[in-house]
C-alpha positions in Angstrom: 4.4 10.9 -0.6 1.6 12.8 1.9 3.3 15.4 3.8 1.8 13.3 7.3 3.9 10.7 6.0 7.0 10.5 8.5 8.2 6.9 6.7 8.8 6.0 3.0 8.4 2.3 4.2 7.2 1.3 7.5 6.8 -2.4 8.6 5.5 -3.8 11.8 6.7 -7.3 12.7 6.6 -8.6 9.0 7.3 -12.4 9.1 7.7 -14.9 6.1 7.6 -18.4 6.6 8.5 -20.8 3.7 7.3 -24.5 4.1 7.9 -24.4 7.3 11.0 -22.4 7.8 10.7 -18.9 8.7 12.5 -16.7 6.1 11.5 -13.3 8.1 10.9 -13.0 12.0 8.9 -10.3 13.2 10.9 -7.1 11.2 10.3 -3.4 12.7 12.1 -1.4 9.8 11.4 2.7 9.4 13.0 4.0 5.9 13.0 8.2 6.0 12.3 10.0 2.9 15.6 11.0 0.8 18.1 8.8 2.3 19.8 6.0 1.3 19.4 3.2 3.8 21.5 0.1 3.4 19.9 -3.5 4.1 23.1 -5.3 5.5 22.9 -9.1 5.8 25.3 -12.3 5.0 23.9 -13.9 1.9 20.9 -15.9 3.1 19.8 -13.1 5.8 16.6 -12.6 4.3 17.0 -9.4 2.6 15.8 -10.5 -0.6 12.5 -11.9 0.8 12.4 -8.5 2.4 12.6 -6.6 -0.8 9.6 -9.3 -2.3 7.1 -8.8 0.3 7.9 -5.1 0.2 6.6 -5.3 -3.4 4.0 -7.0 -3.5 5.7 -10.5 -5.0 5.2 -12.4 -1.9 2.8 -11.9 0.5 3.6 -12.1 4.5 2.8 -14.7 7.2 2.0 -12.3 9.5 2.7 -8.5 10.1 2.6 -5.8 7.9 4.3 -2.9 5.8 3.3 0.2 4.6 4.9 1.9 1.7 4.5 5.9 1.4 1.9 4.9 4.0 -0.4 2.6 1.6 -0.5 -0.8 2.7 1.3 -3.7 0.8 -1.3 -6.2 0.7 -4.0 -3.8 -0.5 -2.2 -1.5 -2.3 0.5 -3.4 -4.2 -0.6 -1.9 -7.3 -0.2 1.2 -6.6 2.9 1.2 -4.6 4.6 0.1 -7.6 3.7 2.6 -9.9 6.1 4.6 -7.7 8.7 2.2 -7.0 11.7 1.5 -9.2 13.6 -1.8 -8.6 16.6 -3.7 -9.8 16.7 -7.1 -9.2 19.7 -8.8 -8.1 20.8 -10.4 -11.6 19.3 -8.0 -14.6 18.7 -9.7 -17.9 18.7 -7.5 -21.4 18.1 -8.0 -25.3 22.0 -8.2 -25.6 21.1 -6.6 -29.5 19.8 -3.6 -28.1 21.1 0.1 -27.1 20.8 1.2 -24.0 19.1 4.0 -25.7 16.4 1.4 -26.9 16.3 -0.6 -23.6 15.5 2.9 -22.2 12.9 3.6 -24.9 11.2 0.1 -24.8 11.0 0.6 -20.8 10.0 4.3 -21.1 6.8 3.3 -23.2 5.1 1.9 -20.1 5.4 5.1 -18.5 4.7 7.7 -21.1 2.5 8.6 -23.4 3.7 12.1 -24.0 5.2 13.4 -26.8 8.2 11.6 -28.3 10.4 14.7 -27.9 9.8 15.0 -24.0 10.3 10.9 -23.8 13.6 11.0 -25.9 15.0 13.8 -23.6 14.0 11.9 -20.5 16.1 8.9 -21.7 19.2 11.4 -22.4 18.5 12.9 -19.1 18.8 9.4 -17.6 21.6 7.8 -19.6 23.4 11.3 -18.6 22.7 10.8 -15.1 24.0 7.1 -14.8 27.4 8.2 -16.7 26.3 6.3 -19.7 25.7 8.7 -22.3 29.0 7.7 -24.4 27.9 4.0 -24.1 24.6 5.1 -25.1 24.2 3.2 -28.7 26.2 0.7 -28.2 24.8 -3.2 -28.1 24.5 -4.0 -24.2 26.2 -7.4 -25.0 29.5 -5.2 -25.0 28.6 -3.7 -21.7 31.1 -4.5 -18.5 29.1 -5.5 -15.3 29.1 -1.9 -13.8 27.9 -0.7 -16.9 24.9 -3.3 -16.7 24.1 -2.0 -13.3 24.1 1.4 -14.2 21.6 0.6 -17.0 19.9 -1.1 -14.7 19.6 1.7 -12.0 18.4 3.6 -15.5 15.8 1.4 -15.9 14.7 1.7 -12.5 15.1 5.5 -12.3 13.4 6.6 -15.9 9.4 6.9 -14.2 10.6 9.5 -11.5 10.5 7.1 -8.3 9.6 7.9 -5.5 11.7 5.1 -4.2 14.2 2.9 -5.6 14.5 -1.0 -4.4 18.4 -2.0 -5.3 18.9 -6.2 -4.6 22.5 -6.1 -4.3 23.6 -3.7 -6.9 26.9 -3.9 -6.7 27.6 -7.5 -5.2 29.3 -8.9 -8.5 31.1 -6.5 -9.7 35.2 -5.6 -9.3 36.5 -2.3 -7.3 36.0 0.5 -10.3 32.4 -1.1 -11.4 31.2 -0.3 -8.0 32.9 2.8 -7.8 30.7 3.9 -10.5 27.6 2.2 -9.4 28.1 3.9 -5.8 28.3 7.2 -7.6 24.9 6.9 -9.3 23.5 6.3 -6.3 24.7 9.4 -4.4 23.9 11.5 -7.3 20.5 10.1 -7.1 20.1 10.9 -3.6 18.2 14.3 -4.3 15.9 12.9 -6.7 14.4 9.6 -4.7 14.3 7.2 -1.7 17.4 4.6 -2.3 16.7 1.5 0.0 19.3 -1.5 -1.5 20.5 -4.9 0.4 24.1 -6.1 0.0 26.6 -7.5 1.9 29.4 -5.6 1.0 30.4 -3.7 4.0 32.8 -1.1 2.3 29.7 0.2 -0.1 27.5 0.5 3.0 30.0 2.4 5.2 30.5 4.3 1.9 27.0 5.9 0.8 24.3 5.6 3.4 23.0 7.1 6.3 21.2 4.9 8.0 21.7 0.9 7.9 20.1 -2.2 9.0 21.2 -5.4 9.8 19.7 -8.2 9.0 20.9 -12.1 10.4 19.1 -14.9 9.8 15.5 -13.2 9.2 16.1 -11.2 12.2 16.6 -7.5 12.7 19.7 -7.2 15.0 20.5 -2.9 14.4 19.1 -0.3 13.0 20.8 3.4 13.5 22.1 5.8 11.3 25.6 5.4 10.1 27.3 7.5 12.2 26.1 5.9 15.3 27.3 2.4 14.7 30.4 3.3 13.8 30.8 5.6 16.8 30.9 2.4 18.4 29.2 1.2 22.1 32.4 1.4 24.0 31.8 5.3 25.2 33.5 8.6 23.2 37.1 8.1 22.6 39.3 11.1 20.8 42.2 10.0 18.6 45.7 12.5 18.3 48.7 11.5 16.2 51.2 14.0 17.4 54.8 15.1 18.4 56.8 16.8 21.0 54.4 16.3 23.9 56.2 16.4 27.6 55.0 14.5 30.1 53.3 17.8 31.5 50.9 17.6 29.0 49.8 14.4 29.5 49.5 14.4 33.5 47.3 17.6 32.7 45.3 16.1 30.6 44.6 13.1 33.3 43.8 15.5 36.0 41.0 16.5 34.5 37.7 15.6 35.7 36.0 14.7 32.1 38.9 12.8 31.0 38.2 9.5 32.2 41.6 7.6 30.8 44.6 8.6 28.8 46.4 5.7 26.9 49.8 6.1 24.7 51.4 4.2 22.0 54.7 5.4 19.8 54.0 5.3 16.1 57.2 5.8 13.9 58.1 8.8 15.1 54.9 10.1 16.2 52.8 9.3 19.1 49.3 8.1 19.2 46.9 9.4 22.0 43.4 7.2 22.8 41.6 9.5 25.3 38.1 9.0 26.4 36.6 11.5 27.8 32.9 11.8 30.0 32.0 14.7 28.5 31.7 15.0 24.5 31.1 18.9 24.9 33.6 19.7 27.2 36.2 17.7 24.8 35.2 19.6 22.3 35.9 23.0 22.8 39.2 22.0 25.4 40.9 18.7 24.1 42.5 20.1 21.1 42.9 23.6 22.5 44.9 22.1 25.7 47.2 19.7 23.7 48.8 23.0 21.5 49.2 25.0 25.3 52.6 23.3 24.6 54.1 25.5 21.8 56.7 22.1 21.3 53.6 20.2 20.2 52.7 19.4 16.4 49.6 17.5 15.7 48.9 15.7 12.6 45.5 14.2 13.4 42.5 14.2 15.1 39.1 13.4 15.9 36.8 11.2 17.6 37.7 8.0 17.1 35.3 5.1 15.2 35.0 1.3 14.8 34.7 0.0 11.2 31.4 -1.3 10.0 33.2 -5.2 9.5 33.7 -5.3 13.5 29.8 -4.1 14.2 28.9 -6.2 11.9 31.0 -9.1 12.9 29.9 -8.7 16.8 26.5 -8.6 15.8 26.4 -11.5 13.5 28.7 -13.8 14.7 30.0 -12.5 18.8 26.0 -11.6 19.8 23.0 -13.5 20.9 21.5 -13.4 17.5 25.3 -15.2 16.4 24.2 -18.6 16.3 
C-alpha cells in the first residue's frame, strides 16, 4: 500500500440493491492498515454482500470503495492480486494434503524455484498450527482445522489484506479458539477485515468493529470505545473493610459525581462515576487504601459487554426495526 494511503479499504455510501430490495444502504466504512476489524451483523445484515462488492464479484448501485486506494470498479483486477479471502463455506479435494492443497494454490502465485515455494507452504502450514496435520487427507480434517487451511490458502501470496466471511461461525468452542489464534498471529503480517456474528470472537481479537443491521451501518469505533459504553466513566472496586468515612470522602469530592454500594459475599462492590477520568486516575485508588483497614481485590474502569451494544443497537435503537 502507498505510504499516502491513510485506509486499506475506504467506501463512500456504497449501496446494493437486489431486484428491488436494497441489500446495502449508503455504507461509510474506513479499515486502517494492520488491524483486525470485525464486520458485526445478525445473519442477513448484509455483510456478505459487503465483502462481494469489495471484491469485485458484485458491482454497486451507487457509491463507491477504494481498496489500498485503487478503485473497485476499475481496479478489481488488481486489488485482488493482493487480497486473500475465505469464503464463508470452503470446499477441498477431500483426497488431498493440506501440503498439496497448499502447493496446487501456491502455483498461481509462484513461479520461483520449487525449493523457495515448498518452504513458503511449510512456513504457512507452521503458521496456521497445521504442520502435524500436514499430509494428512483433508477429508479427516475437524471444522477448525478446515478453517485454518483455509486462512492458509488465503494467507500463502503474502496479502496485503485478508477478507474472512465468517470464519469461525460453524465451528464448536476449541475450533474457534484456534481459528482466533491464527488470526492474531497474523496480525503483523496483513490487514484482517472478517464478518461474523459471533460476538465473543469480536470482543476477543479486534480493534475496531462495525455494525452492520439491515444493510445499514449503525457504529463504527474501536473496541475499546464501545465497550466503554455511552453512559459516562464509571470505576469498579471489589473490596473490604471500608468505614463509612471512606465512602462520605469519597462523595465530597467534586469529580465524583455518584457513589453507589452493593455487598457481594463477603466483599463489597463500589460503582463510582466520576467527572473527571484524570483526576480518578491518579486519586481513586490512592484515596480508597488512606484506610490501612481496606483490602481491594479489584479494580478498574468499568465496561459494557459487546452483546448489550450490540443488542441496543440492533434491536432498542432507531435502526431496531
Amino acid at each position: 500500500m502507498c505510504a499516502l494511503d491513510q485506509f486499506v479499504i475506504e467506501t463512500h455510501a456504497l449501496n446494493k440493491t437486489y431486484k428491488g430490495v436494497q441489500a446495502l444502504k449508503d455504507l461509510n466504512l474506513t479499515v486502517k492498515p494492520n488491524s483486525i476489524f470485525g464486520f458485526l451483523g445478525p445473519n442477513g445484515a448484509g455483510k456478505t454482500t459487503t465483502i462481494k462488492l469489495l471484491l469485485g464479484l458484485s458491482y454497486p448501485t451507487g457509491g463507491s470503495a477504494r481498496v489500498f486506494g485503487q478503485d473497485i470498479r476499475r481496479d478489481s483486477v488488481s486489488i485482488r492480486k493482493r487480497v486473500g479471502y475465505l469464503a464463508q463455506d470452503p470446499r477441498y479435494y477431500e483426497s488431498m494434503t493440506a501440503r498439496e492443497t497448499l502447493r496446487f494454490t501456491a502455483h498461481f502465485f509462484f513461479s520461483g524455484p520449487k525449493a523457495a515455494v515448498e518452504e513458503r507452504i511449510q512456513e504457512t502450514l507452521q503458521l496456521v498450527g497445521l504442520n502435524d496435520k500436514a499430509d494428512r487427507p483433508i477429508k479427516g480434517f475437524s471444522g477448525g482445522e478446515r478453517q485454518r487451511l483455509g486462512i492458509a490458502q488465503a494467507q500463502i501470496n503474502y496479502p496485503d489484506l485478508l477478507i474472512l466471511d465468517e470464519p469461525a461461525a460453524s465451528l464448536d468452542p476449541q475450533g474457534r479458539r484456534d481459528v482466533l489464534e491464527v488470526m492474531e498471529r497474523l496480525r503483523k503480517h496483513t490487514t484482517i477485515f472478517y464478518s461474523t456474528h459471533i460476538l465473543d470472537d469480536v470482543q476477543r481479537v479486534s480493534d475496531t468493529v462495525a455494525i452492520l443491521n439491515h444493510g445499514e451501518l449503525v457504529a463504527q469505533a474501536p473496541i475499546e470505545q464501545l465497550l466503554n459504553g455511552s453512559g459516562g466513566i464509571v470505576y469498579r472496586l471489589m473490596l473490604s473493610g471500608a468505614n463509612e468515612g471512606v465512602k462520605q470522602g469519597l462523595r465530597s469530592l467534586p469529580w465524583v459525581l455518584s457513589l453507589t454500594e452493593q455487598p457481594v459475599n463477603r466483599h463489597v462492590s463500589w460503582s463510582i462515576a466520576v467527572g473527571d477520568e484524570s483526576a480518578a486516575e491518579d486519586q481513586l485508588l490512592r484515596l480508597v487504601l488512606s484506610d490501612p483497614a481496606v483490602k481491594i481485590s479489584e479494580f478498574g474502569r468499568q465496561k459494557v459487554q459487546l452483546e448489550e451494544v450490540f443488542l441496543n443497537l440492533v434491536e432498542g435503537g432507531k435502526h431496531g426495526k
